[in-house]
C-alpha positions in Angstrom: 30.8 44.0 -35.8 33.9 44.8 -34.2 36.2 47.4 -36.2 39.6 45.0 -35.8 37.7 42.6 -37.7 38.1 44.8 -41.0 39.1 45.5 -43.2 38.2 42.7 -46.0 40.5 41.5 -48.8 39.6 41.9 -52.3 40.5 39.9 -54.8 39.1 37.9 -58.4 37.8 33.8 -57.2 37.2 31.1 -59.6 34.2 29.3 -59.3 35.8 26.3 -59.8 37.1 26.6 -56.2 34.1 27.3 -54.3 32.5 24.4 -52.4 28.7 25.5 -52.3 27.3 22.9 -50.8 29.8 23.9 -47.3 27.5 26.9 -46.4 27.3 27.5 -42.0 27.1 30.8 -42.7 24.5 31.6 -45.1 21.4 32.6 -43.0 18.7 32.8 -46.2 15.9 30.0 -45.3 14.7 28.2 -47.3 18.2 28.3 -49.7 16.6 26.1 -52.3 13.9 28.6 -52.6 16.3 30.5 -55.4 17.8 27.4 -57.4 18.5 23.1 -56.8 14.9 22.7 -57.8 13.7 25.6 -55.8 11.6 28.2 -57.5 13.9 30.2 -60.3 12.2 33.6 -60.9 13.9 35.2 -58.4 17.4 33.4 -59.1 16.5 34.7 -63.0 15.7 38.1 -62.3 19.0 38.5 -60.1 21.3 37.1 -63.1 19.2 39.3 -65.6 20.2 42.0 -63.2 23.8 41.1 -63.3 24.1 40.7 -66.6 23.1 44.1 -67.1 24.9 46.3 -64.4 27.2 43.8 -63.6 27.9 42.4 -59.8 27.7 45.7 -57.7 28.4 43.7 -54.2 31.2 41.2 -54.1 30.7 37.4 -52.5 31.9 37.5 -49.1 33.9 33.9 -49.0 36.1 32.3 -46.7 39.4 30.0 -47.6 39.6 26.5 -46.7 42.4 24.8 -45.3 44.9 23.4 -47.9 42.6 22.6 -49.9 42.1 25.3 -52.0 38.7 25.6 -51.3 36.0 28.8 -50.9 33.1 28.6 -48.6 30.4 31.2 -49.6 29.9 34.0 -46.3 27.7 35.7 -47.9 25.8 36.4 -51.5 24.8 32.3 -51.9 22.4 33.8 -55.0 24.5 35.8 -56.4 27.2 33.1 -56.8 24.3 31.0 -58.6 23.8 33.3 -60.6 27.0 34.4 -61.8 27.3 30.4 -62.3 24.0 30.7 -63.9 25.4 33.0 -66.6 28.8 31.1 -67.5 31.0 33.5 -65.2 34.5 31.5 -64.9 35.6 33.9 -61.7 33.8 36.3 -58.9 35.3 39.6 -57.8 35.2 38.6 -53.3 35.7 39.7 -50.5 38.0 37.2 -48.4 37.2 37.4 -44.4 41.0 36.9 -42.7 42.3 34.0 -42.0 42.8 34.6 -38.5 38.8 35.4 -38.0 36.9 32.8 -35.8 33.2 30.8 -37.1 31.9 33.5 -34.1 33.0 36.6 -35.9 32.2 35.0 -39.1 29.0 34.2 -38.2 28.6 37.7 -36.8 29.6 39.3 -40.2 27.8 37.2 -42.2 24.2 38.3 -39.8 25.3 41.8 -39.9 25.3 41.9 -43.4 22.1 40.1 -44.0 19.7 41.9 -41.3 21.1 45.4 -42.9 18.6 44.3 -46.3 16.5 41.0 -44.9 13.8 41.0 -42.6 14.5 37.3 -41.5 11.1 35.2 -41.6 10.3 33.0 -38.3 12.3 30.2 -39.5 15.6 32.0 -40.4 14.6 33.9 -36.4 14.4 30.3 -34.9 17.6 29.2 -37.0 19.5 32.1 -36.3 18.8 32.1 -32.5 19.4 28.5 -32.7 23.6 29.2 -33.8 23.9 32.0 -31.8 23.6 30.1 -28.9 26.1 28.1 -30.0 28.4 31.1 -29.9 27.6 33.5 -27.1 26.0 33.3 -23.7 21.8 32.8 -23.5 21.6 36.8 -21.9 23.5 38.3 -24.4 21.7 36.7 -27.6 18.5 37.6 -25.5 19.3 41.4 -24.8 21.4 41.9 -27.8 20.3 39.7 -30.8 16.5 39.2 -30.5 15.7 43.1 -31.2 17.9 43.4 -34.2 15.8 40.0 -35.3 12.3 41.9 -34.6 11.8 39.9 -31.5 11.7 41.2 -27.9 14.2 40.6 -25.4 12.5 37.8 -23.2 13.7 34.4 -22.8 10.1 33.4 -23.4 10.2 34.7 -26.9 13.9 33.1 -27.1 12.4 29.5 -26.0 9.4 29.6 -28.3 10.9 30.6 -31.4 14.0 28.7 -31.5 11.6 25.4 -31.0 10.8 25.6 -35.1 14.4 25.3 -35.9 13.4 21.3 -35.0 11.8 21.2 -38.0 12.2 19.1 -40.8 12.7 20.8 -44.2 9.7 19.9 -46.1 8.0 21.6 -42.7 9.9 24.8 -42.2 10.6 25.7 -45.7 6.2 25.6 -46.4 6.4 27.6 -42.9 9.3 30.1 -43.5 6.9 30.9 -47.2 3.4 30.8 -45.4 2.4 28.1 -47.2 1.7 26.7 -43.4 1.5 28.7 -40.5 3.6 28.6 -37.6 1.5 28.1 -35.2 0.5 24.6 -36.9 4.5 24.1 -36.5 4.7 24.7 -32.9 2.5 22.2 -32.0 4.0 19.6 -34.5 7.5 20.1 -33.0 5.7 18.4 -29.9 5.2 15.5 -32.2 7.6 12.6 -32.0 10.1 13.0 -34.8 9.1 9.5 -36.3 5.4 10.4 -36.9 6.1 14.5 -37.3 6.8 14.4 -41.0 4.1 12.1 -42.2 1.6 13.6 -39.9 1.8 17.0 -42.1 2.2 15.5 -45.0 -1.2 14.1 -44.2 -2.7 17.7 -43.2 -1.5 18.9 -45.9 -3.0 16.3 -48.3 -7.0 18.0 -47.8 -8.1 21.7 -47.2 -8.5 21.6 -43.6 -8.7 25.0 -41.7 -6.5 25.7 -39.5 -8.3 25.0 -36.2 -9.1 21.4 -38.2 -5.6 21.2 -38.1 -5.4 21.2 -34.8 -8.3 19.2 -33.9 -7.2 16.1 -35.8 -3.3 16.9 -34.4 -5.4 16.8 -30.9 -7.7 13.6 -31.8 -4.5 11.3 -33.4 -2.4 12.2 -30.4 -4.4 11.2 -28.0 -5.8 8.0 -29.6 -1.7 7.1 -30.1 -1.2 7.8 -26.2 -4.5 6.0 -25.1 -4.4 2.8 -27.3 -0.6 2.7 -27.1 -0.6 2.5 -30.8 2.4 5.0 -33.2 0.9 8.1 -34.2 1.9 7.1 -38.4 -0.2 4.0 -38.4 -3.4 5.5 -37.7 -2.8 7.9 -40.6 -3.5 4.5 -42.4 -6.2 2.7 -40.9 -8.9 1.5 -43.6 -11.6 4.0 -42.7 -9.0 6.5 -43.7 -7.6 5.0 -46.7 -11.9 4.6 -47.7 -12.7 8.7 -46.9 -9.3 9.4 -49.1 -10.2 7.0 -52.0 -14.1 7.7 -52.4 -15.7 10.1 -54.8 -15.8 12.6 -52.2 -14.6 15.8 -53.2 -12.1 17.3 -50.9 -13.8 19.4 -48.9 -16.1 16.1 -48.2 -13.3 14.5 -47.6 -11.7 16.7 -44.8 -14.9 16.6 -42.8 -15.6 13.3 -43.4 -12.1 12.5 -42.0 -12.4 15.2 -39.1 -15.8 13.0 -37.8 -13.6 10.1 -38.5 -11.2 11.0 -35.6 -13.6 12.6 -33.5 -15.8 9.3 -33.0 -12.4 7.5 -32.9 -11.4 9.6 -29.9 -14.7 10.1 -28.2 -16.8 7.0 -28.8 -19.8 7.8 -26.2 -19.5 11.3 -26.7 -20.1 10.6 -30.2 -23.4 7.8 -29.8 -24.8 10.3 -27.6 -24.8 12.9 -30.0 -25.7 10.3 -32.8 -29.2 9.4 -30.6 -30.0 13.0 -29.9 -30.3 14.0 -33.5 -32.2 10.6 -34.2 -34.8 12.0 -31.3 -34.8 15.5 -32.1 -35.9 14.7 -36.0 -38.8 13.0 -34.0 -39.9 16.2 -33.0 -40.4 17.1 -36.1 -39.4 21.0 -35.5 -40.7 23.8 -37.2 -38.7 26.1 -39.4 -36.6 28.5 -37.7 -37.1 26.7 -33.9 -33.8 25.0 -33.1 -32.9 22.7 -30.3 -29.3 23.0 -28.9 -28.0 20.4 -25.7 -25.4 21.3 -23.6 -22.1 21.2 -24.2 -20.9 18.0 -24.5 -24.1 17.0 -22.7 -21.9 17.6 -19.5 -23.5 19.8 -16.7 -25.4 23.0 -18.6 -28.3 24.1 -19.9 -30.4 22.8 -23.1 -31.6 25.5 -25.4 -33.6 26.9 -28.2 -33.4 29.7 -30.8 -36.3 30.7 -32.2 -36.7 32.8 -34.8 -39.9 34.5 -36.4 -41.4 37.5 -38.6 -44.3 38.4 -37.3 -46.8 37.7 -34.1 -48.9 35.3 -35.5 -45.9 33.0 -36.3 -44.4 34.0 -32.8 -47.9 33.1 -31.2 -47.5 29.4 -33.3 -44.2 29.0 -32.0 -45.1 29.2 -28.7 -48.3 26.4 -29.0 -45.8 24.2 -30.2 -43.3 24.9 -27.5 -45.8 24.8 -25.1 -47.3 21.2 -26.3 -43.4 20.0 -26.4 -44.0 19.9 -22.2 -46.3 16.7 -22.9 -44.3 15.5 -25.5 -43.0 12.1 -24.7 -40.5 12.0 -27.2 -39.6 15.8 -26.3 -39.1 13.7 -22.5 -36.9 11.2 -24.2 -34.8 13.6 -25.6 -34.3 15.6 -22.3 -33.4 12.6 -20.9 -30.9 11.3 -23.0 
């Protein structure tokens, strides 16, 4: 921060001046995690804090217009919870009035990265108002290594894309109660269906590669059938797998097959008949049949596994009497 910017005015606020719900400068994400039906330990502990050593850093705050109103800079919590504890007025410091929402902002960024680590979502947010404020090379080659990032526009691009995110998304994301690579690929999702998409993922205990294969499966059923994304989420089949006395691991996979027949009908009948003919075989323990991959161009296979010669020696009689086999023919076939 530049040096003509200070120095700061210090002075007693009342709290029944300050607007809290006006806050474009307070970079915490998610801000609800501390109080307005957000988790409370933390906002608790602070106050408990407080109320013992009293408020050791002062609210940075800005003044309205004529309106007599205080926007919080800076220290969002620990005006909650001085509120929290019945305080009438907060010992501030008042940014001049001449200082522009750039130098503001600037302050307000300095201050929080000298005792926050920002998570991805407050990176993606805070790249996201910079370049509202300063040219793309200079929030590349001067911001993104004081965020933890490096200096490529690449890195830029990517991570400002989760600051698209609804709340409900980010805040689980910016918390890693979802991981951000499961919101990168739903910021590709069309706004309309985004939300109830992940509500949706979030509703069994897929995996995280399940994630993505359903994300994969529902978008391209939408795009092929020319159908919105949200309504398949609700086709009857679904509704059935969610209702049923399943129990939710049952459930995700059931649903996961679900889509994957949905998307890949012959793909799926194909598979469906080769299991049927390979229980014809009637296998021994231990000898296991494996097609190609998606019985495109490759090789079938077997594994076979045994614990001593004699049941090697058996194996191989078997494998060798497969070559007759019609049904073994049928299957090769198919």
């Amino acid at each position: 921060m530049n040096s003509h910017i200070l120095p700061l005015t210090s002075r007693f606020i009342e709290l029944a001046k300050f607007n809290p719900q006006h806050r474009p400068y307070v970079i915490r994400y998610p801000f609800n995690q501390h109080h307005e039906g957000g988790t409370t330990g933390h906002l608790e502990e602070l106050a408990s804090s407080i109320r013992h050593y009293g408020l050791l850093s002062p609210v940075i705050v800005q003044e309205g217009g004529g309106d007599d109103e205080v926007f919080i800079v800076h220290g969002a919590r620990r005006f909650h919870a001085c509120q929290s504890l019945g305080w009438s007025a907060l010992p501030c410091q008042v940014v001049p009035s001449g200082m522009s929402a750039q130098e503001v902002y600037r302050l307000s960024l300095s201050v929080f990265l000298s005792h926050h680590k920002p998570n991805i979502i407050e990176q993606a947010r805070i790249i996201q108002r910079l370049q509202a404020f300063f040219p793309q090379d200079m929030v590349i080659q001067d911001f993104l290594p004081r965020l933890g990032l490096l200096p490529q526009r690449k890195v830029l691009e990517r991570v400002v894309q989760l600051a698209e995110l609804e709340d409900e998304i980010a805040q689980d994301v910016a918390v890693g109660k979802a991981d951000p690579q499961l919101g990168w690929r739903l910021v590709k999702v069309a706004p309309a269906a985004r939300l109830a998409l992940y509500r949706f993922l979030r509703r069994l205990p897929f995996t995280l590669s399940q994630q993505f294969e359903i994300l994969e499966y529902v978008q391209e059923i939408a795009l092929r059938d020319h159908t919105p994304l949200e309504s398949l989420l609700t086709l009857q089949p679904v509704l059935d797998i969610l209702a049923s006395d399943l129990d939710q691991r049952q459930k995700a996979n059931s649903i996961r097959f679900f889509w994957r027949a949905r998307r890949y009908p012959r793909l799926t009948a194909i598979e469906e008949e080769f299991s049927r003919e390979k229980k014809l075989l009637r296998l021994p323990e231990q000898l296991e049949l494996y097609p190609p991959h998606n019985f495109e161009h490759g090789s079938y296979k077997f594994e076979l596994k045994f614990s001593d010669l004699a049941e090697f020696r058996q194996k191989l009689d078997f494998l060798n009497q497969l070559v007759t086999n019609g049904k073994f023919n049928n299957i090769i076939k198919s």
